[in-house]
N, CA and C atoms of all chains as a GROMACS GRO file, in nm:
protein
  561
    1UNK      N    1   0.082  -0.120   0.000
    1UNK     CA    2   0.000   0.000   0.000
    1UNK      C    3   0.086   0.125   0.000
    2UNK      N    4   0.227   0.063   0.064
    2UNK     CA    5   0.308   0.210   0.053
    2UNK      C    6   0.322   0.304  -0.117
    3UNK      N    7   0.366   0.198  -0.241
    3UNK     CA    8   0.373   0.268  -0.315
    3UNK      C    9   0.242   0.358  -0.404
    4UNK      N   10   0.139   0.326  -0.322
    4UNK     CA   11   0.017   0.397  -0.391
    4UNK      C   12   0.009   0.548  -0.300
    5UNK      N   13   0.055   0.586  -0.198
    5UNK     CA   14   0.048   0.698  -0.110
    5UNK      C   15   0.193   0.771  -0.094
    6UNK      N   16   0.296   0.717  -0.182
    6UNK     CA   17   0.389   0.769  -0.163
    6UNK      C   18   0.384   0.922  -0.268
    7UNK      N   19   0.367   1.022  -0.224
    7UNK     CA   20   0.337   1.111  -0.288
    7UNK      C   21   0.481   1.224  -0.330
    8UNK      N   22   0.516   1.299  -0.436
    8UNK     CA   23   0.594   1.356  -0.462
    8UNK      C   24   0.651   1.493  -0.452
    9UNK      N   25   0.700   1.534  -0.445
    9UNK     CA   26   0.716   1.674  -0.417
    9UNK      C   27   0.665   1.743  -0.560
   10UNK      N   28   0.671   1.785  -0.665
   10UNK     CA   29   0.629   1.799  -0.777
   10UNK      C   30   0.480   1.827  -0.758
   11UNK      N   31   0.386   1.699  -0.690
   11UNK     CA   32   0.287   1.718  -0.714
   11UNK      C   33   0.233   1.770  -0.566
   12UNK      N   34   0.297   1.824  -0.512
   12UNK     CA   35   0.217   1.883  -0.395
   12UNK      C   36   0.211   2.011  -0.435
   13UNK      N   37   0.350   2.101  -0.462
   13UNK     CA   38   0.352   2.202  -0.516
   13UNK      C   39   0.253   2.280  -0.664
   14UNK      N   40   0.254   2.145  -0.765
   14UNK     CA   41   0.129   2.178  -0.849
   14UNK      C   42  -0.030   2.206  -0.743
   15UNK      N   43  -0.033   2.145  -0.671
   15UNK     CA   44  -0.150   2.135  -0.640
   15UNK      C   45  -0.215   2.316  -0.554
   16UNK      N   46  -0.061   2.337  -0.475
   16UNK     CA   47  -0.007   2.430  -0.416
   16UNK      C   48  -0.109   2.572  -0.493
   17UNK      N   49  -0.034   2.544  -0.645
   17UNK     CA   50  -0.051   2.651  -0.741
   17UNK      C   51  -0.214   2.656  -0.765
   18UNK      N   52  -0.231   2.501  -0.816
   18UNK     CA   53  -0.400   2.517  -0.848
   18UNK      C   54  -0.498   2.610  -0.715
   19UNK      N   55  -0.475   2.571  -0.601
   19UNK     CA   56  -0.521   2.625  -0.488
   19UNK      C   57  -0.525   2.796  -0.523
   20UNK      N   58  -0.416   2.825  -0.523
   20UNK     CA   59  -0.386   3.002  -0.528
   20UNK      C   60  -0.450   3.020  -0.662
   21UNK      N   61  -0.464   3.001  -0.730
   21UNK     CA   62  -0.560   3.014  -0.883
   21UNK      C   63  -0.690   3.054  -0.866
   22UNK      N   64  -0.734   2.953  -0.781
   22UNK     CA   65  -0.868   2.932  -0.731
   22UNK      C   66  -0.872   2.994  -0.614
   23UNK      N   67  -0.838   3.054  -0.549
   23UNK     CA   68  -0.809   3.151  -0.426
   23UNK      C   69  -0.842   3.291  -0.508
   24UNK      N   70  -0.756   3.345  -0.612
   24UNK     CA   71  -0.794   3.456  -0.649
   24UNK      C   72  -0.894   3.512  -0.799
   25UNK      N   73  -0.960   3.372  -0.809
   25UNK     CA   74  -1.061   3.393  -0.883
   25UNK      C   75  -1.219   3.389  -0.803
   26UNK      N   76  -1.143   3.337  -0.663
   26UNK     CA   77  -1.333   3.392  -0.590
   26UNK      C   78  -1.298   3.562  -0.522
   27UNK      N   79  -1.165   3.570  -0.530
   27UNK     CA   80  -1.147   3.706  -0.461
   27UNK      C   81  -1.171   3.785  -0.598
   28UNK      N   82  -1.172   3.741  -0.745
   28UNK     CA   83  -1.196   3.866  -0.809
   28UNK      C   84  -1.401   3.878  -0.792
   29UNK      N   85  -1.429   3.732  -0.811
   29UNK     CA   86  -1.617   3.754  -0.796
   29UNK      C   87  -1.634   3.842  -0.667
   30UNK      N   88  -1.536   3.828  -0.520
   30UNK     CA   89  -1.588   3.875  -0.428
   30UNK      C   90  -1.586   4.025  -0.451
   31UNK      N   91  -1.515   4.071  -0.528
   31UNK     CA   92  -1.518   4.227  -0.523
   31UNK      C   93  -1.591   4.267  -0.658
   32UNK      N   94  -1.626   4.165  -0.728
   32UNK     CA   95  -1.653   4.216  -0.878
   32UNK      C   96  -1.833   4.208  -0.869
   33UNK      N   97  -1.888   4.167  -0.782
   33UNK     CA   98  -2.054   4.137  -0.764
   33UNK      C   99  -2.124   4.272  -0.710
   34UNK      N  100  -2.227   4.226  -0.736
   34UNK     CA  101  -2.334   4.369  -0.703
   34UNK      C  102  -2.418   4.280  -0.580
   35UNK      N  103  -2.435   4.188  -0.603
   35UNK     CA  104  -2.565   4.113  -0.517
   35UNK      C  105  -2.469   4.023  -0.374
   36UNK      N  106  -2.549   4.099  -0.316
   36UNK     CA  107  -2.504   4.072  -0.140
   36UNK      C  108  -2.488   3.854  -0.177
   37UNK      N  109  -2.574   3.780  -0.192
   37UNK     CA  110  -2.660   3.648  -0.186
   37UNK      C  111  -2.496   3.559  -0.284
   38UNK      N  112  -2.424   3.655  -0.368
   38UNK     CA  113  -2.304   3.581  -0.451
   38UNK      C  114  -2.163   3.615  -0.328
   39UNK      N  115  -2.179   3.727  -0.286
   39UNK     CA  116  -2.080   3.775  -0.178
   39UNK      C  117  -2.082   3.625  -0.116
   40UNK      N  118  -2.204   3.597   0.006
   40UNK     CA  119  -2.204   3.530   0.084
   40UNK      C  120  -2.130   3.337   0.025
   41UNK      N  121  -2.173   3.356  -0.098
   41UNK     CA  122  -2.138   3.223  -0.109
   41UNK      C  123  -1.985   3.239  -0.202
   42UNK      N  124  -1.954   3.322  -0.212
   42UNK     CA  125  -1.786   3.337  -0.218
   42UNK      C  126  -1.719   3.282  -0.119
   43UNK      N  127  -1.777   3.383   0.031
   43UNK     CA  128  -1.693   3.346   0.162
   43UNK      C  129  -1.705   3.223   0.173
   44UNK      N  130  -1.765   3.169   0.168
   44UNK     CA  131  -1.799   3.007   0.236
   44UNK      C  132  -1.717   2.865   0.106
   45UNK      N  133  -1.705   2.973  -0.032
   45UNK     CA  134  -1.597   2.909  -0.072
   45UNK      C  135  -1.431   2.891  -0.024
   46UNK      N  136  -1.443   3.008  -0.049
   46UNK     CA  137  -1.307   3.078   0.020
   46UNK      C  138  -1.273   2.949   0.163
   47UNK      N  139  -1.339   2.991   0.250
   47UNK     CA  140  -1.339   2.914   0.364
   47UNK      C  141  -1.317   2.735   0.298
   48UNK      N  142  -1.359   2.687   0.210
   48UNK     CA  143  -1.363   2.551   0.186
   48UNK      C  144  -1.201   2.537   0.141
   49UNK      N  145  -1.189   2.648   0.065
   49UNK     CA  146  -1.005   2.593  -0.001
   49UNK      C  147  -0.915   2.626   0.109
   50UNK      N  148  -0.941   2.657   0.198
   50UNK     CA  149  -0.869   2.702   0.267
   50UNK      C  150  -0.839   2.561   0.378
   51UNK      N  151  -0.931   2.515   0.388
   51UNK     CA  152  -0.958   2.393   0.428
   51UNK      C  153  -0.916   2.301   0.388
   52UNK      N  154  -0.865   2.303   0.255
   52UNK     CA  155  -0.849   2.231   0.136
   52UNK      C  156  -0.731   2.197   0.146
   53UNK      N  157  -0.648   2.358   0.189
   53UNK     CA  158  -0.486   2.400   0.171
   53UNK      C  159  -0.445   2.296   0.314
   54UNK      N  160  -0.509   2.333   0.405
   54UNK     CA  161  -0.516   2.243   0.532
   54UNK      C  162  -0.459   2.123   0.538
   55UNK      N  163  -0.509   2.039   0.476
   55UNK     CA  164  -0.500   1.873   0.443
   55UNK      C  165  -0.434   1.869   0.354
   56UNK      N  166  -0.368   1.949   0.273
   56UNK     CA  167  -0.277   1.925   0.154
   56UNK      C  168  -0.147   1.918   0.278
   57UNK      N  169  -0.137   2.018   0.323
   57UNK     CA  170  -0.039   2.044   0.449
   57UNK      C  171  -0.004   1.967   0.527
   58UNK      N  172  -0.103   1.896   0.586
   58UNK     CA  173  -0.060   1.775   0.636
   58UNK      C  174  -0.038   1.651   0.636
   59UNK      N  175  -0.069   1.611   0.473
   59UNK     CA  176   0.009   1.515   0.383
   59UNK      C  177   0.136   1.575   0.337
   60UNK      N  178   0.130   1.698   0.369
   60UNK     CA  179   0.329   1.737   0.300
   60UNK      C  180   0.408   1.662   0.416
   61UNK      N  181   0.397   1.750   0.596
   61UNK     CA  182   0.451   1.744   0.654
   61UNK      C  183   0.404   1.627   0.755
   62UNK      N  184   0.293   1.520   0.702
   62UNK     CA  185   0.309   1.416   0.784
   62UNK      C  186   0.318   1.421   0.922
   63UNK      N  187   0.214   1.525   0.972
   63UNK     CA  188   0.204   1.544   1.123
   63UNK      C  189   0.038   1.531   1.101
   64UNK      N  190  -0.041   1.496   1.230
   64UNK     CA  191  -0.172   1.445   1.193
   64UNK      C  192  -0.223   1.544   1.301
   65UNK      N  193  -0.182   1.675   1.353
   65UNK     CA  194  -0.256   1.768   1.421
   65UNK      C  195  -0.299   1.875   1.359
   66UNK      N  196  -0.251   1.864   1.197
   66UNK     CA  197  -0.323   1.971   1.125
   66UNK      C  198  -0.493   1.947   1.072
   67UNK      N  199  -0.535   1.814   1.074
   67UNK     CA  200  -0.628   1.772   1.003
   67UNK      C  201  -0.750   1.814   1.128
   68UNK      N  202  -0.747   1.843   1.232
   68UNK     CA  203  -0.810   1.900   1.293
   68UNK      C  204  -0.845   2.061   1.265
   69UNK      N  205  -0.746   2.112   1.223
   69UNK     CA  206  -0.762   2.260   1.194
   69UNK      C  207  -0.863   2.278   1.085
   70UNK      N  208  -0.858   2.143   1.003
   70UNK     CA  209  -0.981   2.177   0.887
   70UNK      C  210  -1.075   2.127   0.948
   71UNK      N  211  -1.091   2.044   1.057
   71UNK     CA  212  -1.225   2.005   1.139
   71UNK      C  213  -1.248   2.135   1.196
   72UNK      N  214  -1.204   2.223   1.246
   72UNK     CA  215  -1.285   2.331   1.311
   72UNK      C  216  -1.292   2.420   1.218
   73UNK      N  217  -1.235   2.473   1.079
   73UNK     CA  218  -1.230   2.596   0.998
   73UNK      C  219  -1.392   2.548   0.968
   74UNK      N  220  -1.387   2.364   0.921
   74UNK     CA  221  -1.496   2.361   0.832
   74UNK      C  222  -1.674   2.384   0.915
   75UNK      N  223  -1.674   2.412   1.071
   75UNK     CA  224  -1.758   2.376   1.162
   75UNK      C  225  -1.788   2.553   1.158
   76UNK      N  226  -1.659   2.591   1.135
   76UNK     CA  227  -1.681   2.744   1.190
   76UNK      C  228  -1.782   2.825   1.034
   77UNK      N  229  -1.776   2.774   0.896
   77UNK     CA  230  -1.754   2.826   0.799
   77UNK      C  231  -1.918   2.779   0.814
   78UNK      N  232  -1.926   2.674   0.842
   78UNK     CA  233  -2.115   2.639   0.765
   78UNK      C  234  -2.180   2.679   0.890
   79UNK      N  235  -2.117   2.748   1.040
   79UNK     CA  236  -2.188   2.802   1.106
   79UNK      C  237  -2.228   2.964   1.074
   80UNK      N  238  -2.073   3.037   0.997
   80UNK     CA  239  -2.098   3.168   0.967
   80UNK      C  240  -2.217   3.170   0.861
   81UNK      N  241  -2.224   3.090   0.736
   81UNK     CA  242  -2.274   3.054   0.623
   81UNK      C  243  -2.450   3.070   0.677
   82UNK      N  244  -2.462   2.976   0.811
   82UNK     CA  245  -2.594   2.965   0.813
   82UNK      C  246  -2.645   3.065   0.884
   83UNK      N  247  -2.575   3.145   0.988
   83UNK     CA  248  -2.590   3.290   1.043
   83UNK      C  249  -2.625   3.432   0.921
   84UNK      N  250  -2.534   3.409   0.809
   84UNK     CA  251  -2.575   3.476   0.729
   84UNK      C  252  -2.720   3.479   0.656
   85UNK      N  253  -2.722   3.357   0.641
   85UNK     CA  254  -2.846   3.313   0.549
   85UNK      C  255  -2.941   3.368   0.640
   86UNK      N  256  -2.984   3.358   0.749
   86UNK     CA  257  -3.092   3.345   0.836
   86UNK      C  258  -3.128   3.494   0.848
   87UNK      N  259  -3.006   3.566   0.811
   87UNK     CA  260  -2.976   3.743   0.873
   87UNK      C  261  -3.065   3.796   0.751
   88UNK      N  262  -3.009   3.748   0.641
   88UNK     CA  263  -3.060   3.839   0.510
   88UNK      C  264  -3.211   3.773   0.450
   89UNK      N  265  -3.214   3.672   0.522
   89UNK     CA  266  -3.371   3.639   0.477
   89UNK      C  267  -3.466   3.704   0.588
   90UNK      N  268  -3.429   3.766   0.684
   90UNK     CA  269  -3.532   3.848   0.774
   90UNK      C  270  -3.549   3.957   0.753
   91UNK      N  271  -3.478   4.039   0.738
   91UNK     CA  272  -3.460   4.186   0.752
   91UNK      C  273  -3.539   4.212   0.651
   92UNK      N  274   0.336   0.810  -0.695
   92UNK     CA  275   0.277   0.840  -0.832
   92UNK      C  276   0.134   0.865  -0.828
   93UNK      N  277   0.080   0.788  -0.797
   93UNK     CA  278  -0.092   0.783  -0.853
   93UNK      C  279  -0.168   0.861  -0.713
   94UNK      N  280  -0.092   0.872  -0.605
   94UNK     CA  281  -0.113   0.939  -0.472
   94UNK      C  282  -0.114   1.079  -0.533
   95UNK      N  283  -0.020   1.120  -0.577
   95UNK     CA  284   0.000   1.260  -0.646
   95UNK      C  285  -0.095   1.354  -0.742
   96UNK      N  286  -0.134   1.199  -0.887
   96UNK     CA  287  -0.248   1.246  -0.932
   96UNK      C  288  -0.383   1.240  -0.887
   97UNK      N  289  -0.386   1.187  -0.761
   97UNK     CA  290  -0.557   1.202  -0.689
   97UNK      C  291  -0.528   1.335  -0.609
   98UNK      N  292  -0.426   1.405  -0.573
   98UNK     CA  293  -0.437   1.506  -0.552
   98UNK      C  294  -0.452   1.604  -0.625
   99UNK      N  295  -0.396   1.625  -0.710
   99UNK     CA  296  -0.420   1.716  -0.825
   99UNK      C  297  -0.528   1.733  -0.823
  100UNK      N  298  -0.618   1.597  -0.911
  100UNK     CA  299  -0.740   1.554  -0.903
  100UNK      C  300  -0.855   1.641  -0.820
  101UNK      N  301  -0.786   1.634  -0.726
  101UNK     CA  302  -0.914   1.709  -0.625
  101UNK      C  303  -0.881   1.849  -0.578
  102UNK      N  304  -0.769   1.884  -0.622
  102UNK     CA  305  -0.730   2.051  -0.659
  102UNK      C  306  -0.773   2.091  -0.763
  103UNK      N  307  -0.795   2.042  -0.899
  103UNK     CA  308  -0.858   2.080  -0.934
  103UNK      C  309  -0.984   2.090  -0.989
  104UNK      N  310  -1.073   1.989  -0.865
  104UNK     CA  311  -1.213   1.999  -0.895
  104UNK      C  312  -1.231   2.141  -0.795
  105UNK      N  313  -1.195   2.157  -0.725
  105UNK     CA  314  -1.205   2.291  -0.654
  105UNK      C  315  -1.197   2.403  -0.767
  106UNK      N  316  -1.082   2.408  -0.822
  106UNK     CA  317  -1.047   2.510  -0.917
  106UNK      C  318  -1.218   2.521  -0.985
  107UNK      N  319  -1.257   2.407  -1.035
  107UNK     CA  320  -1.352   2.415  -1.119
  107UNK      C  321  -1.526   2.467  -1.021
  108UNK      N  322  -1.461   2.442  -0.902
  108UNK     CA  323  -1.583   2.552  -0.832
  108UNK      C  324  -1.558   2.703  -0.875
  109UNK      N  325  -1.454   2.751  -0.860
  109UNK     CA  326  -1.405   2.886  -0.867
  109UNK      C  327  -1.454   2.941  -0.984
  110UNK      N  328  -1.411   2.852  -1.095
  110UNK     CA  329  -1.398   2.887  -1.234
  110UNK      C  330  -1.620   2.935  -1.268
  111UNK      N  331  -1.669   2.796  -1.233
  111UNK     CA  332  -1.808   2.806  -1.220
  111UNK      C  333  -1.894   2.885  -1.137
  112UNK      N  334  -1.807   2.944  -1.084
  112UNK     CA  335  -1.845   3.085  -0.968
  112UNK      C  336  -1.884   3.210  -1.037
  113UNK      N  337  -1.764   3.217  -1.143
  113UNK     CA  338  -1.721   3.343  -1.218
  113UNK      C  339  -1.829   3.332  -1.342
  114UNK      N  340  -1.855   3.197  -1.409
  114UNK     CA  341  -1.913   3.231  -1.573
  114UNK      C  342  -2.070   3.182  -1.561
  115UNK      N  343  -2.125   3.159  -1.428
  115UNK     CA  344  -2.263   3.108  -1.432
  115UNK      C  345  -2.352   3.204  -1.437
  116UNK      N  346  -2.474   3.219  -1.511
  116UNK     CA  347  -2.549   3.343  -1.509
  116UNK      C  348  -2.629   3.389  -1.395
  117UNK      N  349  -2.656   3.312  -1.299
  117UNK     CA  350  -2.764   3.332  -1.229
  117UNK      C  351  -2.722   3.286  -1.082
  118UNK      N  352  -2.777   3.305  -1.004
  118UNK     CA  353  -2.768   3.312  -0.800
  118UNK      C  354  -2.802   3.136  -0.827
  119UNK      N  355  -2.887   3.122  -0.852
  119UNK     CA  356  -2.920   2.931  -0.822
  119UNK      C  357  -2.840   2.847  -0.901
  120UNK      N  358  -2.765   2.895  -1.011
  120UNK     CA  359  -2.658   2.802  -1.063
  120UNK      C  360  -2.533   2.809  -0.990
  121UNK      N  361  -2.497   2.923  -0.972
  121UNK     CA  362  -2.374   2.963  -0.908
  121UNK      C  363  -2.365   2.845  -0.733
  122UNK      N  364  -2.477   2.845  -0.737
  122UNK     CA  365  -2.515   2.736  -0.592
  122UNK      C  366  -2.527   2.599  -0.591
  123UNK      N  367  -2.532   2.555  -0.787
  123UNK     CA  368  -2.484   2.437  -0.800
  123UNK      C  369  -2.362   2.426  -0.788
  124UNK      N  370  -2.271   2.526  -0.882
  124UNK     CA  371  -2.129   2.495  -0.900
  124UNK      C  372  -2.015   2.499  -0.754
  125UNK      N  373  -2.074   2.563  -0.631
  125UNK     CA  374  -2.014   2.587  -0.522
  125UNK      C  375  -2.033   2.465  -0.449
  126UNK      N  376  -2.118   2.445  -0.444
  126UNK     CA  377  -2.192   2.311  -0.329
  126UNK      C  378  -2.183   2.200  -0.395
  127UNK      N  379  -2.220   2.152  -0.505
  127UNK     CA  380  -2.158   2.011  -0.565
  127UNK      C  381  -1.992   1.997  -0.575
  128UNK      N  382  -1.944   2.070  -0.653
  128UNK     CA  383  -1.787   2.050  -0.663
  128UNK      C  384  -1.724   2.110  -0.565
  129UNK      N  385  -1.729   2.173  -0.507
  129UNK     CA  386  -1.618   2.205  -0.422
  129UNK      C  387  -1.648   2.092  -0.300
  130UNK      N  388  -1.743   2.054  -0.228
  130UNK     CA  389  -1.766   1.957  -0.093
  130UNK      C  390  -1.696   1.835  -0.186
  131UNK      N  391  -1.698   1.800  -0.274
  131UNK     CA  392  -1.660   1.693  -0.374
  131UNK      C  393  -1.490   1.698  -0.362
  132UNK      N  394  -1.454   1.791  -0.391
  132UNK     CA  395  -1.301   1.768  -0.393
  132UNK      C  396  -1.246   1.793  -0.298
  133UNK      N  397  -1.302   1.833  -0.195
  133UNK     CA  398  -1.252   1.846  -0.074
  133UNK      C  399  -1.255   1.692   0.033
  134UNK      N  400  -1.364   1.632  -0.008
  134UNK     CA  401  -1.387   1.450   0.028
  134UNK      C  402  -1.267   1.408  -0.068
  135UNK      N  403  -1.213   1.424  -0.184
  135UNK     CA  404  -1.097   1.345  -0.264
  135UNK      C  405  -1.012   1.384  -0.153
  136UNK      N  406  -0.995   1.466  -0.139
  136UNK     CA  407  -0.841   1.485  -0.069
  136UNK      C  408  -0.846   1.413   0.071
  137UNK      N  409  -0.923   1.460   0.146
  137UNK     CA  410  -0.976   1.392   0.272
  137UNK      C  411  -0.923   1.262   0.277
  138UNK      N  412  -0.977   1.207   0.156
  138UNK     CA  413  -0.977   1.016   0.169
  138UNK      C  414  -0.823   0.999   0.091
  139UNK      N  415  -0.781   1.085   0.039
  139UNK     CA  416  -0.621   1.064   0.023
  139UNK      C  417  -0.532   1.039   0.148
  140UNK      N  418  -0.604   1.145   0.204
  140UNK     CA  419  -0.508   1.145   0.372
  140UNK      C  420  -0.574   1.035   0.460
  141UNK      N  421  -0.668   0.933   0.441
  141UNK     CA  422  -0.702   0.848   0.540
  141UNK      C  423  -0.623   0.754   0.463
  142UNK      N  424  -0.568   0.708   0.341
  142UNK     CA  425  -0.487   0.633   0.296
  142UNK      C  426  -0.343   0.641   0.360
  143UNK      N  427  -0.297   0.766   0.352
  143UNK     CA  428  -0.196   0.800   0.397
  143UNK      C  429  -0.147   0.754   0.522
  144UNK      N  430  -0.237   0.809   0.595
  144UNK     CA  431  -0.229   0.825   0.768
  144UNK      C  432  -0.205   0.654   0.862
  145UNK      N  433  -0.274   0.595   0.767
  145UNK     CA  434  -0.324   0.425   0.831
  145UNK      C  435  -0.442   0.438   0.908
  146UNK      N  436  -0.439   0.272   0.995
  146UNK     CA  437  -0.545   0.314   1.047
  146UNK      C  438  -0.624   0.378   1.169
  147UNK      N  439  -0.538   0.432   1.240
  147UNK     CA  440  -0.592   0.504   1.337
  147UNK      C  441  -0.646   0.595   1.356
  148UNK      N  442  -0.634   0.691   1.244
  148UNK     CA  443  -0.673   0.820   1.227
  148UNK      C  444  -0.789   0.807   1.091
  149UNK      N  445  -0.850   0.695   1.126
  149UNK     CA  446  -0.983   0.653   0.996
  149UNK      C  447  -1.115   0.767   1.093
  150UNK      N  448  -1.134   0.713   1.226
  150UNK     CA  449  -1.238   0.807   1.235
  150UNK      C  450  -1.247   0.936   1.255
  151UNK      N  451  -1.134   1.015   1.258
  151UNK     CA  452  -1.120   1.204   1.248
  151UNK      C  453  -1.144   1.225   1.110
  152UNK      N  454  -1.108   1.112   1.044
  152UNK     CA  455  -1.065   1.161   0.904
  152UNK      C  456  -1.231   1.136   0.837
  153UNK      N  457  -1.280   1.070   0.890
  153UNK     CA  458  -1.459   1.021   0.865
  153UNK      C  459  -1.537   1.156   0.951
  154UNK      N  460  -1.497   1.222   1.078
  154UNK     CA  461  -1.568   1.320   1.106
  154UNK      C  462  -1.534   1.444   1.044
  155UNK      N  463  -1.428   1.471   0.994
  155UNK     CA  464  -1.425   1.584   0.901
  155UNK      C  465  -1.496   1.545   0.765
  156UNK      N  466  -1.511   1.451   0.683
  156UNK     CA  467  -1.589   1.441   0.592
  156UNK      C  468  -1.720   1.439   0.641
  157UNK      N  469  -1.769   1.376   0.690
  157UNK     CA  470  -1.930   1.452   0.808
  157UNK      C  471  -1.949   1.605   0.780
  158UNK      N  472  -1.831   1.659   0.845
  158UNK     CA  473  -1.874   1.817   0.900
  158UNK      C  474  -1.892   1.887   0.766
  159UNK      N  475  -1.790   1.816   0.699
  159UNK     CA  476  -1.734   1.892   0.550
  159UNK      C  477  -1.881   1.850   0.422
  160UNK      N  478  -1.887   1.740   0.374
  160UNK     CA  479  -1.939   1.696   0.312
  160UNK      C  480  -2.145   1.755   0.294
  161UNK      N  481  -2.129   1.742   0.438
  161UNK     CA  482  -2.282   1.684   0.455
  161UNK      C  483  -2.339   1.796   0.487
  162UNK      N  484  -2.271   1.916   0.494
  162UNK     CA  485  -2.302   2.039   0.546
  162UNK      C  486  -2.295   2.173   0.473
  163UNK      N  487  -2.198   2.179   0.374
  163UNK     CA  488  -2.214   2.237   0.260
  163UNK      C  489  -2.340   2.253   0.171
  164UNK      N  490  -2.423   2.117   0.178
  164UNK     CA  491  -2.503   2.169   0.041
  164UNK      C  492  -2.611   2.226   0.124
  165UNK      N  493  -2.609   2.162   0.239
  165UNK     CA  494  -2.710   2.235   0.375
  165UNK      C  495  -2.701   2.343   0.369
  166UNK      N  496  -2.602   2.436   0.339
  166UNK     CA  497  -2.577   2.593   0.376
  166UNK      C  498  -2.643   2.648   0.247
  167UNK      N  499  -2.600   2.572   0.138
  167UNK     CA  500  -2.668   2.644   0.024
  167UNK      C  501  -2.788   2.640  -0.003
  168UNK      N  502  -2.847   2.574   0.075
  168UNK     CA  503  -3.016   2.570   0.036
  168UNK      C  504  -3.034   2.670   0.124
  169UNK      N  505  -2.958   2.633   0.280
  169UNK     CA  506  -3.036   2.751   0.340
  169UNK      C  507  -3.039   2.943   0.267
  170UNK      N  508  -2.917   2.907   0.212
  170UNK     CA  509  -2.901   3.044   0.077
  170UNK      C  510  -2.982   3.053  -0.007
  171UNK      N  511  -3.005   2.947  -0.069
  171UNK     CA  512  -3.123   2.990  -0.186
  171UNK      C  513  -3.282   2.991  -0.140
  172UNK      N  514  -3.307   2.949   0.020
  172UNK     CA  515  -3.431   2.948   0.057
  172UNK      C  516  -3.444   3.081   0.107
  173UNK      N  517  -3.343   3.175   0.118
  173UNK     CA  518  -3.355   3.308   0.214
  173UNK      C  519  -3.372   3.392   0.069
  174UNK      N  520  -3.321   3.375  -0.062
  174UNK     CA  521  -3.300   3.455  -0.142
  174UNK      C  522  -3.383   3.428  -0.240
  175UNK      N  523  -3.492   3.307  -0.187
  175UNK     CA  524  -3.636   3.304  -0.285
  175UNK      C  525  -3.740   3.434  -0.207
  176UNK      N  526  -3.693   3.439  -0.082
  176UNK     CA  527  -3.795   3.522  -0.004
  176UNK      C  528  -3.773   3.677  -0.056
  177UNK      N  529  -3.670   3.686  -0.095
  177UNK     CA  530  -3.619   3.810  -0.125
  177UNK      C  531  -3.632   3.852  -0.289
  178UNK      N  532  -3.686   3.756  -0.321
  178UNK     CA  533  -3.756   3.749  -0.483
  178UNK      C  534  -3.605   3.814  -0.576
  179UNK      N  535  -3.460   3.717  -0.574
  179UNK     CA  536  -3.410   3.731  -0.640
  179UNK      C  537  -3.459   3.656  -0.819
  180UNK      N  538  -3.400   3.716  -0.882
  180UNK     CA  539  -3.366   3.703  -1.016
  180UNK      C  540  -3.351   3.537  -1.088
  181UNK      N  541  -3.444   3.466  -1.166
  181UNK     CA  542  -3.451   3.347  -1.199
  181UNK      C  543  -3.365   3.344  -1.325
  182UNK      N  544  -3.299   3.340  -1.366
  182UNK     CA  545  -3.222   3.312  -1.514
  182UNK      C  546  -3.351   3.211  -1.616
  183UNK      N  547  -3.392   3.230  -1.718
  183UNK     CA  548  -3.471   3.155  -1.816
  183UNK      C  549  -3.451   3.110  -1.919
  184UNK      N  550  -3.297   3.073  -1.911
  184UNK     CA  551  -3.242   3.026  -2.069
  184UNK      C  552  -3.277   3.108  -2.107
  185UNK      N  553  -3.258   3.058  -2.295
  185UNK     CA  554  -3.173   3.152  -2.376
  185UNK      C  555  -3.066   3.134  -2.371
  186UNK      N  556  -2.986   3.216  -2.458
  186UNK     CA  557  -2.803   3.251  -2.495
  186UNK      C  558  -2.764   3.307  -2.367
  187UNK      N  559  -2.671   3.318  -2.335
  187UNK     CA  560  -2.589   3.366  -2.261
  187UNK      C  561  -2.594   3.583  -2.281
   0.00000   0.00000   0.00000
């Protein structure tokens, strides 16, 4: 099973790049929108790659206390997500 | 090797949330392309690292796909149910 998880340096760093790609193509929608309802679901993207970057991280460095950090980013993100929703459908 | 391209793999199904963020016409598509693919490639990677890890760390790696997975598309409905009330904008086909 080792040689199916043995992963490369090459391809962490590609992956690295795809991440930041996709990092600043929700930051151009986040500033480029008119409608509050596309804002909100930017952030909660945003928040997912970030999450994303998380677990890439701790298959680089092979320490298993980072995979928690995306357990709480991801708890914190669909709690802001649903605080929002609830805000702009009342008012 | 093949560890490498399932990462990619699920970097860039993310990418392809981003990308589908930017060229979709309308608030309820834009809520397909966020909530299907992105919770999607974020479970690829996930289950890369429960390969990785062995087996002890199978059930953190099963409660972050829980929190992650199952909760995302939850948020987006609750989005598109607040922003039917608010009588946003339906896209009706046609061209672009």
């Amino acid at each position: 099973m080792n040689y199916l998880v043995d992963i490369p340096v090459w391809a962490i760093d590609i992956s690295y790049l795809i991440f930041i790609i996709a990092l600043s193509l929700i930051l151009v929608q986040l500033i480029r929108s008119k409608n509050i309802f596309e804002k909100v679901l930017a952030l909660d993207l945003l928040t997912a790659i970030v999450m994303c970057i998380a677990v890439a991280f701790s298959i680089e460095v092979q320490n298993a206390i980072y995979l928690e950090v995306s357990l709480c980013i991801s708890i914190i993100a669909f709690l802001g997500t649903v605080a929002f929703a609830r805000y702009l459908g009342r008012s | 090797m093949i560890g490498g391209l399932i990462l990619i793999l699920g970097a860039s199904f993310t990418l392809l949330a981003a990308i589908g963020l930017l060229r979709m016409p309308d608030l309820f598509t834009k809520m397909h392309a966020v909530a299907k693919a992105g919770a999607f490639g974020g479970s690829i990677i996930l289950i890369l690292a429960a390969f990785k890890f062995g087996f002890s760390l199978v059930p953190l790696i099963l409660l972050n796909i829980l929190f992650f997975y199952f909760t995302t598309p939850v948020a987006a409905q609750m989005i598109s149910k607040s922003a039917i009330s608010k009588n946003q904008k339906i896209w009706k086909g046609k061209d672009s």
